[in-house]
C-alpha positions as CSV (number, residue, x, y, z in Angstrom):
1,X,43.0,116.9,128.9
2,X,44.8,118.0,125.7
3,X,48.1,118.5,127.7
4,X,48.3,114.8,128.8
5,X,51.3,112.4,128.4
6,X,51.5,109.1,128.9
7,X,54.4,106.9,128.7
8,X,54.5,102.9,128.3
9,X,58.0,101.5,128.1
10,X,59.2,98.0,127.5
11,X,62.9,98.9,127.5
12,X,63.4,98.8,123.7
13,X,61.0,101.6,122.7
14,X,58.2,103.9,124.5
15,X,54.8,104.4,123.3
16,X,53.8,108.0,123.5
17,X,49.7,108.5,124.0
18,X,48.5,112.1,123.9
19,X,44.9,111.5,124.8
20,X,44.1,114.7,123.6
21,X,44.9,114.5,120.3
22,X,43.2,110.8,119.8
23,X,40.3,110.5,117.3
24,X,39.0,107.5,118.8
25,X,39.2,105.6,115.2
26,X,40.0,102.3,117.1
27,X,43.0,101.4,114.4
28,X,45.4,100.7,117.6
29,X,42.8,98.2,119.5
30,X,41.3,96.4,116.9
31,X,45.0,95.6,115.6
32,X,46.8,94.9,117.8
33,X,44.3,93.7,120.8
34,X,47.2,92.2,123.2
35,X,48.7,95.3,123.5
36,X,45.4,98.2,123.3
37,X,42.9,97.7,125.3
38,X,40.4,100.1,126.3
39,X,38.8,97.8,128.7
40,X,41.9,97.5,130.8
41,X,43.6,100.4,132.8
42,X,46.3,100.6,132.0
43,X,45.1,100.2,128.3
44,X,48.4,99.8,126.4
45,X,50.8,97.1,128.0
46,X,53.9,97.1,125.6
47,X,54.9,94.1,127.1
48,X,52.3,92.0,125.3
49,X,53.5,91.4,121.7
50,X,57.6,92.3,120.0
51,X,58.5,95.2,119.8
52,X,58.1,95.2,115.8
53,X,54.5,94.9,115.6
54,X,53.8,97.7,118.5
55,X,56.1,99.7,115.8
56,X,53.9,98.8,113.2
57,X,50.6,99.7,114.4
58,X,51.9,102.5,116.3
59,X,52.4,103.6,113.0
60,X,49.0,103.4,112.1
61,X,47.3,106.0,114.1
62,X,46.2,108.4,112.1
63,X,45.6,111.4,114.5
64,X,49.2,111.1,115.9
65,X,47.8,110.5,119.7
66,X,50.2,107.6,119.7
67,X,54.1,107.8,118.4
68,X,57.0,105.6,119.1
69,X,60.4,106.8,121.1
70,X,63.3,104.1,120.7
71,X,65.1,103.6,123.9
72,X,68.7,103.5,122.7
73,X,68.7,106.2,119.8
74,X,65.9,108.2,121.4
75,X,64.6,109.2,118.5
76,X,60.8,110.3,118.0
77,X,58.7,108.3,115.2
């Protein structure tokens, strides 16, 4: 499982989950509901909140299972 991808687009930036490396620490779900959602398959839908606050949270993951790729400088957070 540790080589797994997944990629959720919403045409402005991409979230990046590596199941692998996730640490289960639930920072993504509980905030930012609308857009993780374990109980739902798929589990992240980036088209649920702006883009700015899926950046934010994103940002919050402290194992690195999810990052951030912008979609028009393609640059890696």
């Amino acid at each position: 499982m540790s080589d797994i991808v997944k990629h959720y687009s919403n045409g402005a930036v991409t979230v990046v989950w590596k199941p692998g490396l996730c640490a289960h620490s639930e920072n993504c779900w509980r905030g930012l509901a609308s857009v993780f959602n374990p109980g739902k398959k798929p589990w992240i839908d980036v088209t649920a909140s702006d883009t700015e606050s899926i950046i934010a949270q994103v940002s919050k993951c402290p194992s690195g299972a999810l990052s951030i790729e912008r979609e028009n400088k393609g640059s890696q957070e």
